[in-house]
N, C-alpha and C positions, 0 to 999 in steps of 0.2 A: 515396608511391610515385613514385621517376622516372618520366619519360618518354623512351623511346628516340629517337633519328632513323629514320624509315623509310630502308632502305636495296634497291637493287635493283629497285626497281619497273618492270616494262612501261611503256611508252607508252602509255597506255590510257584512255577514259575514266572508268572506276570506278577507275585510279590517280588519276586527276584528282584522284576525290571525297576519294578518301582522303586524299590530301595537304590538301585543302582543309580536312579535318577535323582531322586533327590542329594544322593552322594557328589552327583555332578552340580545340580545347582549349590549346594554348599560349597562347592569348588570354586564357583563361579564358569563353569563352564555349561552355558544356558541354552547352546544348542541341542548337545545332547541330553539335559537335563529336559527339554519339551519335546524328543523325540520319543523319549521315555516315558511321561507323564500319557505324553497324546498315547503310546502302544497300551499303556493301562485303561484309560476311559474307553479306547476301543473293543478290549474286552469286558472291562465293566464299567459301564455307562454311569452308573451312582457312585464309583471307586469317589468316599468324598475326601479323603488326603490328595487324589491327585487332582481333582476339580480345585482344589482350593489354593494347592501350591501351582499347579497351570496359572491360575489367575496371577498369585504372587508376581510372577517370573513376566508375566502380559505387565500388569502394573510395572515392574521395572525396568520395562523395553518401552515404556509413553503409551501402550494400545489401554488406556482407560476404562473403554468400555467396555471390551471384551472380558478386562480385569474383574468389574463389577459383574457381568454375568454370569460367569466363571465360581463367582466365590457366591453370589446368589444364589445357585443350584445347590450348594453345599451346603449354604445357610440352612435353605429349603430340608436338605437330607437331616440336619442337625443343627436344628435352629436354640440348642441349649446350652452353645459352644461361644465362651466368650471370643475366642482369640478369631475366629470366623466372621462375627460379629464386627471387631474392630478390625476386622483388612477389609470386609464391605467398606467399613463407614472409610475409610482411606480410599479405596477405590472414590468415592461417589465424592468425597471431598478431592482429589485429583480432579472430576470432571465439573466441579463446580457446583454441586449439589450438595451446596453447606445446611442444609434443611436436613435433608435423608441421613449424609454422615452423622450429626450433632443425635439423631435417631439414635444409628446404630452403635456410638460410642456408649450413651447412655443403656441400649438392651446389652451392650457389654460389661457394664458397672453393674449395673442390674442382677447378673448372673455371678459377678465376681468383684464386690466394691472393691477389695484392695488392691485392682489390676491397675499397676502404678501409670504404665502405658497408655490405656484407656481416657484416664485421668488428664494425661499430658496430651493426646491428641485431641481430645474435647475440648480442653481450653486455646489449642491452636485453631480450634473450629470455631470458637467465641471470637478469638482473635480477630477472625477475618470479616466475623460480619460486625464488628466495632463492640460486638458485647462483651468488653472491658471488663466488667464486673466480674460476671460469670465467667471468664477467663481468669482473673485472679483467683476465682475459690478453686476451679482445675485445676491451677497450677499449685496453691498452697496445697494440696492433698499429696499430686505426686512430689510436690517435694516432702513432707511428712513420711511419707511411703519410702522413697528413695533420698534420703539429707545427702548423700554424693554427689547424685547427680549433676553437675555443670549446668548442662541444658535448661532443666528445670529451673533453677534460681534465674538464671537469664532469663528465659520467658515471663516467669515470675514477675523480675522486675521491668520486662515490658508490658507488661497490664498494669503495673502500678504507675510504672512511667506514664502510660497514655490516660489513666482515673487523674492524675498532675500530684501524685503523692511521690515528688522525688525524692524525698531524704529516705523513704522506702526501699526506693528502687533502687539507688546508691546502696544501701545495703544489699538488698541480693546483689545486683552485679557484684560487688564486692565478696559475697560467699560463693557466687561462680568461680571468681578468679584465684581464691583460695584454693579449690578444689581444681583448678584448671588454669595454673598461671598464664599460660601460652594464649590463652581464650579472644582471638582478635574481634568478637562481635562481642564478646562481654565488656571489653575497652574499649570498643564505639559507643555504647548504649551509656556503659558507665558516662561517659565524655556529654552524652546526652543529658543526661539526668544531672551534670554537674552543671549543666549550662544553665537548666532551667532554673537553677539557685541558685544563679548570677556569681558561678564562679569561672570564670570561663579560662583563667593562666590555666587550672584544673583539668578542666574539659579540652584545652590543647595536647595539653601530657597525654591525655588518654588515647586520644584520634593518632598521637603519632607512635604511643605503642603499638596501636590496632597494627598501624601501618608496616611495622619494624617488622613486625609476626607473619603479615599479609600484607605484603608489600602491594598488590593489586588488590586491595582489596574498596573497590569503590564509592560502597557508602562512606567508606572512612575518608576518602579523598574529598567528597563531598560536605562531609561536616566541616570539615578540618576547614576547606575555605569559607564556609561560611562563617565559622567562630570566628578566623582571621579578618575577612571581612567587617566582620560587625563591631571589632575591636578596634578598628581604623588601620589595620593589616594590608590594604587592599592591592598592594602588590603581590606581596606576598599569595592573596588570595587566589589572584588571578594564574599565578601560579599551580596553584590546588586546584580549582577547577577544570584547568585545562590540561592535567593528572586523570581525571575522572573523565573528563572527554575524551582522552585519544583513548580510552579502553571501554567508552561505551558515548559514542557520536551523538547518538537520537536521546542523550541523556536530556530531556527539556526543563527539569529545575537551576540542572548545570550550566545549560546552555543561558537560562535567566541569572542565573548567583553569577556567570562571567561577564555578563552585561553591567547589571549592576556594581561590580568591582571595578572594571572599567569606567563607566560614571562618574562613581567616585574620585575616579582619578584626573577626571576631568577629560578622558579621551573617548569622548560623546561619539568621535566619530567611527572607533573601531568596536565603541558597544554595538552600533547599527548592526552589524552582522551578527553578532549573537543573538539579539533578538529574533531577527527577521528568523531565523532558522528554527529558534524554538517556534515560530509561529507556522512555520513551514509546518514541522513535525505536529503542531497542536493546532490550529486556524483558533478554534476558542477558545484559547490562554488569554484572556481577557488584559489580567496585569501584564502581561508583555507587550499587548499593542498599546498598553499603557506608560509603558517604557520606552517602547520604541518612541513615540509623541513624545515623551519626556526631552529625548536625546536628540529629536531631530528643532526640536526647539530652543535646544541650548546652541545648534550651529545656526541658528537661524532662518531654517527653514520650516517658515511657519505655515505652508501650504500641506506642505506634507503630514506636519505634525496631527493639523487639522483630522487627516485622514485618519490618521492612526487613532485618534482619540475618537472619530468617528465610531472606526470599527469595534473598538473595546465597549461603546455605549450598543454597539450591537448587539454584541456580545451579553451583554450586563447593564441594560438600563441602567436601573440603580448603582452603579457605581462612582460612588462620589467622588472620588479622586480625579475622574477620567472629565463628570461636570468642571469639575472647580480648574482641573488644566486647560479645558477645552476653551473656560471664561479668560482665563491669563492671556491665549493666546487671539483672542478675538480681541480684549481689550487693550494687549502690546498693538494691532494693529489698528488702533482708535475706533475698532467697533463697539460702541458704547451700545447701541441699539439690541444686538444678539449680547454683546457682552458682560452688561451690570445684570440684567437678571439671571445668566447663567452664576454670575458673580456670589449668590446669594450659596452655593452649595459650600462656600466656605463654611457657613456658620452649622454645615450636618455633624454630630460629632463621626461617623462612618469617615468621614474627610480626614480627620486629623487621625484615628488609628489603620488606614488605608496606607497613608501619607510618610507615618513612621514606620509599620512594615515592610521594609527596604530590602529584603533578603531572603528568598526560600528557608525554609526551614528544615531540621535533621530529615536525615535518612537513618533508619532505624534498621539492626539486622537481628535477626534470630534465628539460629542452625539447629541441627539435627533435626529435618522436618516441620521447620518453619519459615514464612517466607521473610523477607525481607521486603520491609514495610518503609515508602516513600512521601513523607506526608506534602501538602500543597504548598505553594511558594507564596511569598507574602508580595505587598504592594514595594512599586518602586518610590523610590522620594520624587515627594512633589512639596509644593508650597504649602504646608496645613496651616491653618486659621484657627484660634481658639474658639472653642464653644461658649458661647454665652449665656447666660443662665438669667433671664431676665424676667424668673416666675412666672406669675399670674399674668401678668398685662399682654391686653391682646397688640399687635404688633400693630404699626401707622405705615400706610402705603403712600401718604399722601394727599390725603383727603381731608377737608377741612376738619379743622381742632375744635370747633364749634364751642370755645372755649375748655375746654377741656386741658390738663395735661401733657407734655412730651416729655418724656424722658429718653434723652438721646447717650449710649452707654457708650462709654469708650472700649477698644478692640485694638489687639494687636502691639504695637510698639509706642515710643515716642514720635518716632517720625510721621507715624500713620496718621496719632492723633495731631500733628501739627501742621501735617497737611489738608486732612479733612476737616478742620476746624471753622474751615474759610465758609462749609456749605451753611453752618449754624444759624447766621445772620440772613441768609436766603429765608428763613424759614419764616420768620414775619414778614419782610416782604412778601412771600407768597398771601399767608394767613392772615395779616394787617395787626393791627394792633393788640385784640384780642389773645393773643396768640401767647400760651405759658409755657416756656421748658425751661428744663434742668440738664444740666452738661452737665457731665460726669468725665473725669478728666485725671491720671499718675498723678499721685502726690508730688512730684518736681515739675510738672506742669504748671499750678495752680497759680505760685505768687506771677507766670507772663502773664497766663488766659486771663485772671481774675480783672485787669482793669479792661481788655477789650470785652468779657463778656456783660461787666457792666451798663458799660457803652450799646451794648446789643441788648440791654434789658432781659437779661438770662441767667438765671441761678446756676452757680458755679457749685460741685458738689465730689466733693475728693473719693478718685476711686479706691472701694474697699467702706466707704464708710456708709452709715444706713441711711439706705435712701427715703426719700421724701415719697410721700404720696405721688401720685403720678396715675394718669387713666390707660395710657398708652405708651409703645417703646418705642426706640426705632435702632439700631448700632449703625456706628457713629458712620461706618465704610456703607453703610447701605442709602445714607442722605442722597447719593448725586440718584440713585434709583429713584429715589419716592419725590426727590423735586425735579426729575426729567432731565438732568445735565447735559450736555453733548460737549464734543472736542473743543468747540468752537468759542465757549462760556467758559470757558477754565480760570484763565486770567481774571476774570471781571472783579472789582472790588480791590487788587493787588497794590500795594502792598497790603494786608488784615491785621497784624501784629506789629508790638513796638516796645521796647523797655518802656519802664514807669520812670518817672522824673524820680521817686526815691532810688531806683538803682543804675539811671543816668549818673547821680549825684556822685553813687558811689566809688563808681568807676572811673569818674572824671582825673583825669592826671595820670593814671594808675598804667599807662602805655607808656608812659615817654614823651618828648615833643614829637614833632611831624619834619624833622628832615630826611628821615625815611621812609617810604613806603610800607605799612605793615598791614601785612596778610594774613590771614585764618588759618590754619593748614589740621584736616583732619587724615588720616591713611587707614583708619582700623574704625569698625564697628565691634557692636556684641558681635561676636565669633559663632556662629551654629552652624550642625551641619552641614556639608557641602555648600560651604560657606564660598562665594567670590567674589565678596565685599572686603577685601583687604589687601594691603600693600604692601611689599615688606621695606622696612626702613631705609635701608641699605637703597632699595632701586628708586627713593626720593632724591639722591644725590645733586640728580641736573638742577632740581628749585634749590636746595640750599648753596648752590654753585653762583646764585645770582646778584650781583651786586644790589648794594642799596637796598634792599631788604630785609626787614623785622620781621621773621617768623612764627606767629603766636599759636603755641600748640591748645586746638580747640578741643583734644580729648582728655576730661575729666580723669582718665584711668591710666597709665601707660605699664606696660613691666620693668620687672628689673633690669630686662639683658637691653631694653628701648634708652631706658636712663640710663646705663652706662653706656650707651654707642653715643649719646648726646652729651652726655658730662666729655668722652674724650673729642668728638667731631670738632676739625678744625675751625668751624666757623660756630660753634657753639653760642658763642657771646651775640647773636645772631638769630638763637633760637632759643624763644621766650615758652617757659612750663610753667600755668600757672595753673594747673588742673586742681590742686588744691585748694585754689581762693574759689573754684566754682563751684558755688552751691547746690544749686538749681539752675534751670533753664532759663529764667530770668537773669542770673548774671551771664550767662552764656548770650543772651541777644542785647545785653549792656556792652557788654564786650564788642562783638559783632558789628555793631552802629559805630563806634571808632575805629574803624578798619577800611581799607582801602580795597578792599575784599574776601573773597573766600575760596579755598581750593581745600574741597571735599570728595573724601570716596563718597557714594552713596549709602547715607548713615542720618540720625537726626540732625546731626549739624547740619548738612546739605539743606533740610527740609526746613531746617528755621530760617539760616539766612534766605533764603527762597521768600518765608513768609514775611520775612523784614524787609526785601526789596535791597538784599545788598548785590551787587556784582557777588557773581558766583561762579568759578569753574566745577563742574559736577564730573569726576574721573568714574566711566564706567565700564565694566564687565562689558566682553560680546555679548554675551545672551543677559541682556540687564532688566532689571526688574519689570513689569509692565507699565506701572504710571510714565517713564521716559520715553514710551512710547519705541518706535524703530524709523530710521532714516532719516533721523535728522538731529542737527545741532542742535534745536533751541527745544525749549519746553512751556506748552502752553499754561502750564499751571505757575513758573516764574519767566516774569519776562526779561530778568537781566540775568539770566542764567542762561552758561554754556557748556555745552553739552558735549566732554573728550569721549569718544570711545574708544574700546581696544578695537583693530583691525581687524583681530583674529582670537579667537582663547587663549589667554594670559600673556597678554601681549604689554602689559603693563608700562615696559619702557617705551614705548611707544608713544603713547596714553601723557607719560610724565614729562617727555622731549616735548610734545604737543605744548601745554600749560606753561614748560618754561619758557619756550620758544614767545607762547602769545604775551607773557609778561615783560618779559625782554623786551620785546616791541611797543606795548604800552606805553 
């Protein structure tokens, strides 16, 4: 709150005092400056300089309301006083009456439009109650009014920031730091607003000038891990977070961005306490007990998880993340009954931008009489599911086709649909013969499925391309729902798929003879986030260490640094690349049927040989997908499939001694 000059004063000695006093609050020495002011209203009760600068001085000690009364009484005496005016609206914006201030900033303008001040506390007034807009015309005046000012351009460009006009706002920050190189909250914001234009090397530079400037300075620690983070940093991050925490504990987006860092890194188990404690500090941060269930189901503790996921639907019904995890972990434990229709929250789109929201968002600062602004934390990662878009057609639960249509649309990966493929042919048995659908299926699907869905009397229809007529839908993961599936019916029908005699043909010879044993071997899938479907080459070691075995690598794709460790590996001539000749997934289960087995991560190789009925070892992740179910070796969906898991998280040599150990013995 300014301080006015007294102006007009008597010759007096109670002007004396007054003057004296205000000399002292200009000094900053505030005790006698109010013992002074008080000797004045005691003689004169309307003295309104010392009503007005009392209040100041109250306002500057926290007493708010006394502030506001104080400088109300003055108003009252001289309510044609801008500067009166705008230390009310401050008082009454102090005590959280952003209604009354946004009043008196404007009877301030009112009386004096070019009061630059005015101007810039009105739009920190806007600021607070999110009117964005009208914060931006506040702040574009005082800056017109004042082009020096720092402040101004900063705030400036947090109203533009928060309207999502960042290349805007990057310019003011930018005229801030012009006029105020040193400016550590103009190189947070700046760093903000670079983020949001997806430049983020950018927007690190900036968070760690902030820092250089204002080395505690804690929003900036806060951002700073988050960029890191979200850039696949996450050590780094955890680092930055835990910056921002020791200088402010009950930080609860920090205490989420360290969990989530953690996570990432696969140390589920030390994320548990940074959640738990944001939840301490907040009980309804919905996406933490959303996270906590996240982490407590990566160690396998899926009772707990339950919990957690419980309380987040608490919290937030509608939160799809918290359904769709809740179904994972019902369905890891063969609860088909609670867990296909909770299943079904996959397909909300809320799910999949929940899901990828993995990380609090900035924290925003604005100085000289602006607060610093904390926006809310995003979703932790969970498993998102594509939205499907399956128009018009009302959806099939199950109920008779009455001849009618089915269009059943494929969802998700290849493995998904080669696994779910098996339910297709239930679906005339259920409906008898009458019964019309159309599988929709990846273009490297088509030439396996197309001679089994013949076989099953089913138009085959390449996904991406225009679909057929059709009365009703169903996605492809929602079949074992709408035909009642249970744990126990998995297998039935096993093997479903087979090469065609044309790429039988092809392949014939195409191995070698048979004095050795020759094996599948996959170690890598697609690669995605928080991804623990993969192996690294190097810790396959023990199987290529085994005699009497042709290693036939079953993935299509490998890298550079994978073929040069195989061009030098001693036993090279041993390990067969033919991912080139693989066209599609049909030569891939050509292949597969001349093999004496398969040893896959969990990937679609795993899921074909499964559907072919070859001997399969399945190398999996502690916390492994849900169709693998938990506690046991085998898996009811293939019956000659064995099921390694890791002991523990990333236990992989484990996992690998396991497989070569059981071939060896073979």
């Amino acid at each position: 709150m300014p301080a006015l000059r007294p102006e007009g004063f008597a010759s007096s000695v109670m002007e004396q005092v007054f003057v004296r006093a205000y000399a002292a609050h200009r000094d900053g020495r505030l005790d006698d400056a109010e013992r002074g002011y008080r000797a004045t209203l005691a003689a004169d009760p309307v003295h309104v300089d010392a009503l007005h600068l009392l209040g100041v001085l109250r306002h500057q000690q926290g007493q708010h309301a006394e502030a506001a009364d104080l400088v109300r009484r003055a108003v009252a005496l001289r309510p044609d006083d801008a500067a009166l005016q705008l230390n009310l609206g401050n008082a009454l914006k102090a005590l959280g009456e952003l209604d009354g201030a946004i009043e008196r900033f404007r009877n301030a303008l009112t009386l004096a439009p070019a009061f630059p001040l005015a101007h810039y506390n009105l739009g920190n007034a806007y600021a607070a109650i999110g009117r964005h807009e009208d914060a931006m015309y506040a702040f574009g005046h005082a800056v017109r009014l004042q082009p020096g000012d720092a402040s101004s351009h900063n705030n400036l460009g947090n109203a533009l920031h928060a309207l999502g006009r960042h290349g805007e706002a990057v310019d003011s920050f930018r005229r801030a730091l012009k006029i105020r190189p040193g400016h550590a909250g103009a190189h947070n914001n700046l760093g903000m607003s670079l983020n949001a234009l997806g430049d983020s090397a950018s927007a690190l530079e900036q968070f760690q000038k902030a820092l250089r400037v204002q080395p505690r300075f804690v929003a900036a620690h806060f951002n700073l891990a988050n960029t890191l983070d979200a850039t696949g940093h996450h050590r780094e991050a955890v680092a930055s977070f835990e910056a921002a925490l020791a200088m402010q504990p009950r930080f609860v987006p920090a205490l989420f961005g360290l969990g989530n860092a953690l996570a990432a890194l696969g140390r589920h188990d030390e994320a548990i306490g940074p959640y738990e404690r944001a939840i301490g500090f907040d009980p309804k941060f919905a996406l933490a007990w959303l996270a906590l269930g996240t982490a407590h189901h990566a160690l396998g503790r899926h009772a707990a998880a339950l919990r957690a996921f419980d309380e987040a639907l608490r919290v937030r019904p509608d939160l799809a993340a918290a359904h769709l995890n809740r179904a994972l972990t019902w369905l890891t434990l063969g609860d088909f009954r609670r867990g296909l229709p909770e299943y079904e929250w996959r397909l909300d789109p809320a799910a999949r931008e929940e899901a990828h929201a993995n990380a609090p968002r900035g924290a925003g600062y604005a100085p000289a009489r602006a607060q610093t602004a904390q926006t809310a934390p995003g979703a932790p990662a969970a498993e998102a599911m594509p939205n499907l878009a399956p128009g018009a057609l009302p959806r099939w639960h199950g109920e008779p086709l009455d001849g009618r249509t089915l269009f059943v649309e494929a969802e998700q990966g290849f493995g998904d649909t080669l696994q779910f493929v098996r339910f297709v042919p239930l679906i005339a048995q259920a409906q008898g013969n009458n019964a019309r659908v159309v599988l929709e299926v990846q273009r490297a699907l088509m030439p396996l499925i197309a001679p089994a869905a013949a076989a099953w009397r089913v138009t085959l229809v390449e996904q991406g391309a225009p679909r057929p007529a059709a009365d009703l839908h169903c996605p492809l993961l929602s079949l074992p729902l709408a035909l009642g599936a249970h744990l126990d019916t998995l297998s039935a029908g096993s093997p479903y798929l087979e090469a065609s005699t044309a790429y039988r043909r092809k392949w014939r010879g195409s191995l070698g003879g048979q004095a050795r044993r020759k094996i599948g071997l996959a170690w890598s899938g697609r690669i995605q986030k928080h991804e623990n479907r993969a192996i690294a080459l190097a810790a396959l070691e023990p199987l290529f260490a085994l005699e009497g075995i042709d290693w036939i690598v079953l993935q299509p794709d490998l890298s550079a640094a994978e073929h040069a460790a195989l061009d030098a590996h001693a036993r090279t001539r041993s390990i067969h690349r033919i991912g080139a000749r693989l066209q599609d997934f049909a030569d891939t289960a050509a292949v597969i049927e001349r093999l004496d087995g398969v040893v896959s991560i969990d990937t679609s190789i795993a899921h074909l040989a499964g559907a072919l009925g070859a001997k399969l070892w399945v190398m999996l992740p502690f916390a492994a997908d849900w169709r693998w179910f938990t506690g046991t070796d085998t898996s009811p969906w293939y019956p000659r499939a064995r099921l390694v898991r890791q002991p523990r998280p990333h236990a992989w040599a484990e996992v690998v001694e396991t497989v070569a150990r059981e071939l060896r013995d073979a």
